[in-house]
C-alpha positions as CSV (number, residue, x, y, z in Angstrom):
1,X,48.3,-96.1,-3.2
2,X,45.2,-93.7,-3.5
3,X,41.6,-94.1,-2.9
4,X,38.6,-91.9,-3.1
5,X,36.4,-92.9,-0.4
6,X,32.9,-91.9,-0.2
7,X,30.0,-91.8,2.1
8,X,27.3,-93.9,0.7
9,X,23.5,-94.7,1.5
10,X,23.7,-97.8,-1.0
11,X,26.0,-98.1,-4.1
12,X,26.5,-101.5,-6.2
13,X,28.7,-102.2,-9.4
14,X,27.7,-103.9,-12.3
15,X,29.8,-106.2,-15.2
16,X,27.3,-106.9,-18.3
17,X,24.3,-106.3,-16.8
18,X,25.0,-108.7,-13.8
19,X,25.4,-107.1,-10.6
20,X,28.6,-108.3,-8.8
21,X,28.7,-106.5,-6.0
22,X,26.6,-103.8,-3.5
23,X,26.3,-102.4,-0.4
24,X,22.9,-101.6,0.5
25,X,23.0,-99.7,4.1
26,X,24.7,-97.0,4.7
27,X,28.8,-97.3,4.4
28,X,31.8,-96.6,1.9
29,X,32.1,-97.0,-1.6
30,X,35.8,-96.4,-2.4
31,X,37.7,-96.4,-5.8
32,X,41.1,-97.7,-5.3
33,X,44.1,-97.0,-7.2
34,X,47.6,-98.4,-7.3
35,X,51.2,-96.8,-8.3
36,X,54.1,-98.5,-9.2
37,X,56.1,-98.2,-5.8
38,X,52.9,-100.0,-3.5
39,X,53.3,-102.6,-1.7
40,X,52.6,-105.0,1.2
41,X,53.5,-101.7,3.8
42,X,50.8,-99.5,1.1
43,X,48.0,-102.9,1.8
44,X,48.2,-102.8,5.7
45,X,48.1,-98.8,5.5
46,X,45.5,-98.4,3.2
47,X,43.2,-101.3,4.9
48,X,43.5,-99.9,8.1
49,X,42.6,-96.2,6.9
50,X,39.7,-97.7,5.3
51,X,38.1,-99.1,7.9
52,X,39.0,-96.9,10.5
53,X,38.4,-93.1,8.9
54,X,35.8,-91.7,10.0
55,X,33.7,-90.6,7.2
56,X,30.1,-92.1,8.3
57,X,27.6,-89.8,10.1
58,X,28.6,-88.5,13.9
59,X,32.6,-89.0,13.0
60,X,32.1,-92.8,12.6
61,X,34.2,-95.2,11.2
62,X,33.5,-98.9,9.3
63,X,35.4,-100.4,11.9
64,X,33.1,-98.8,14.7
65,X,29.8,-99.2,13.1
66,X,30.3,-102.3,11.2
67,X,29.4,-100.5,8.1
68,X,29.9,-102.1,4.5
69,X,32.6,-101.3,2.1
70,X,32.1,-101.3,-1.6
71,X,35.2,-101.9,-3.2
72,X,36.4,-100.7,-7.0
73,X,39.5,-101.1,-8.9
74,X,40.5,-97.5,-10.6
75,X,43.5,-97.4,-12.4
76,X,42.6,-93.7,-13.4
77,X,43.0,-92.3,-10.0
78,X,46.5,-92.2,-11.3
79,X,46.2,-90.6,-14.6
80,X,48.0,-87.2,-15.0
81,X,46.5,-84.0,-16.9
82,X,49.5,-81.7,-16.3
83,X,50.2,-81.7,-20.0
84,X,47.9,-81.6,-23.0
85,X,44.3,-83.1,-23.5
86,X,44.8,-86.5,-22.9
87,X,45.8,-88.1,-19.6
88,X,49.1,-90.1,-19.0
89,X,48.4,-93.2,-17.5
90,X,52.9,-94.0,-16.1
91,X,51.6,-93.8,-12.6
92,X,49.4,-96.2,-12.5
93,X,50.8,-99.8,-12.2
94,X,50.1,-102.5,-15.1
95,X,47.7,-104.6,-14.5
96,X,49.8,-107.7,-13.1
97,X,51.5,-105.5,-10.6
98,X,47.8,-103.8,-9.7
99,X,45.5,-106.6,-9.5
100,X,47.4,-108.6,-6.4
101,X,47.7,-105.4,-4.1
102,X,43.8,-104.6,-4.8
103,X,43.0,-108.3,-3.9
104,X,45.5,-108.0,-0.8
105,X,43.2,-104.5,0.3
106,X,40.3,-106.4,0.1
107,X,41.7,-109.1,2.0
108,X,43.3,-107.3,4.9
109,X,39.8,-105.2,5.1
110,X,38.6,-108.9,5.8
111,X,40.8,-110.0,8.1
112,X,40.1,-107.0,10.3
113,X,36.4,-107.9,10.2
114,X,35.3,-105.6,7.7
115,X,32.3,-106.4,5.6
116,X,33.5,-106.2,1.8
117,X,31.7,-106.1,-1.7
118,X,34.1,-105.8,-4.8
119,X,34.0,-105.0,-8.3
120,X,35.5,-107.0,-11.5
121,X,39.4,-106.1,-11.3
122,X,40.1,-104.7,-15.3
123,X,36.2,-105.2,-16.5
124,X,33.8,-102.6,-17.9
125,X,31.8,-101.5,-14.9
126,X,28.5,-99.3,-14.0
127,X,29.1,-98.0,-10.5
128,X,26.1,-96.4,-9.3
129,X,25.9,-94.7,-6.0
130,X,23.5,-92.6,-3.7
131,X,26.0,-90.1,-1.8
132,X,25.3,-88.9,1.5
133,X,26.1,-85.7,2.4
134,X,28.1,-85.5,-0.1
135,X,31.2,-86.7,1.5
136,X,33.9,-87.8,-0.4
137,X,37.8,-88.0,0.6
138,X,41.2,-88.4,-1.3
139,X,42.8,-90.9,1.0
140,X,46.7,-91.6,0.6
141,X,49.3,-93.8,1.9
């Protein structure tokens, strides 16, 4: 499981013109992808580097600060461009396998108190985003 997690002043994520979910304060907007070999070990992990890195200003975390989260499903994050022009997508894990584990993030990110906003698992989204600093990290479990 991989996520790119990235300071944000506000970010939100829209399906058809609707919004369906934002964060508007300062806190994380993070794309999160899944592979083939994730599971329930790869949830708990992932959740709990979530909320606890400390990305936010003066080495803060989400779980710290109480900061939002803005989570969005990316089944790209695992897309290959060793060969050719055009990625591979074997990586990532179909959609059936995928969906439950992002739902699972979101809800152990919950359960540890953490404030959550989500995208549309497999629909046509605008994510738009103010960075802040810029910080962005790869995060890996």
């Amino acid at each position: 499981m991989r996520a790119i997690a990235t300071r944000v002043t506000r970010a939100s994520v829209t399906v058809d013109g609707v919004v369906v979910g934002k964060i508007e304060e300062p806190g994380l907007l993070v794309l999160l992808g899944v592979t083939h070999s994730d599971g329930p070990r790869e949830v708990v992990n992932m959740a709990r580097k979530l909320h606890e890195i400390r990305a936010l200003r003066d080495e803060e975390s989400c779980a710290t600060t109480g900061a939002p989260l803005l989570v969005v499903s990316q089944f790209t994050l695992y897309g290959s461009t060793k060969k050719g022009r055009r990625p591979s997508w074997t990586e990532a894990a179909r959609p059936e396998q995928a969906e439950p584990l992002v739902d699972a993030v979101v809800a152990a990110l919950r359960e540890r108190g953490a404030r959550v906003a989500t995208g549309v698992f497999g629909a046509m989204m605008s994510v738009e985003s103010v960075n802040d600093g810029p910080f962005t990290l790869l995060v890996e479990v």
